[in-house]
N, C-alpha and C positions, 0 to 999 in steps of 0.2 A: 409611632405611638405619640398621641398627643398628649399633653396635659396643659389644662384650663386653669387658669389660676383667676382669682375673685379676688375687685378691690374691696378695700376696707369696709366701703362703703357705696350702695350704688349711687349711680348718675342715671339721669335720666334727663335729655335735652329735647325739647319738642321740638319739632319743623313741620311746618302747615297741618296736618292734620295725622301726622306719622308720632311717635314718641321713640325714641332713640336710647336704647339703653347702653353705657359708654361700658365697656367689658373691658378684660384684656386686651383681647382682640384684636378690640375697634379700638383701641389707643392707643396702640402698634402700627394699625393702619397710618390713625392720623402722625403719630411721630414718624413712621417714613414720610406722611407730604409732607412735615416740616424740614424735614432735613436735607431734602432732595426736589429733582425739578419734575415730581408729578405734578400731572395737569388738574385742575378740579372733574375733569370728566373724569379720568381713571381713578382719580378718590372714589367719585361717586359709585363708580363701575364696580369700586373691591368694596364698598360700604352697602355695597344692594338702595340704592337710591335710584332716583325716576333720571337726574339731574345735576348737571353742574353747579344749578343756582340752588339744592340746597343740600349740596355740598356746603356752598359759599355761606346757607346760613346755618348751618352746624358750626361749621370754625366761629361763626362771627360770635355764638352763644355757646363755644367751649371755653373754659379758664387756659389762659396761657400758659398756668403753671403744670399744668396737668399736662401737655406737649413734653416741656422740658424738664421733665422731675424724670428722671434715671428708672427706670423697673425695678430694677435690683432695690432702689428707694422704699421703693411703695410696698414692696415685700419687709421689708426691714421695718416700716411700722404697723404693717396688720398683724406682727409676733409678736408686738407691747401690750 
């Protein structure tokens, strides 16, 4: 069983001509390639992208903070 959980508030990051809406998810995704030694391909590969180059411009046009702010975080302010 899965459950979806919804940030506060959405994201939505362009990349060429794609619009990328940042979920749960796909911020799980990206905090495993921070944390670990994925490649930009297998980002790209678990993100449904064409590419490793944008992959590379999603990260570039992600906020840093949003990698390294905790889950458990983000849940604890969309209850306020």
């Amino acid at each position: 069983m899965s459950t979806k959980s919804k940030l506060a508030e959405e994201i939505k990051i362009q990349v060429g001509d794609k619009e990328i809406i940042i979920s749960e998810d796909t911020l799980n995704i990206l905090r495993e390639y921070a944390r670990t030694q994925m490649t930009l391909e297998e980002l790209a590969e678990k993100l449904g992208l064409d590419s490793w180059e944008e992959a590379y411009e999603l990260l570039k046009k992600i906020p840093a903070w949003l990698l390294w702010t905790p889950p458990s975080l983000s849940k604890i302010r969309k209850r306020e």
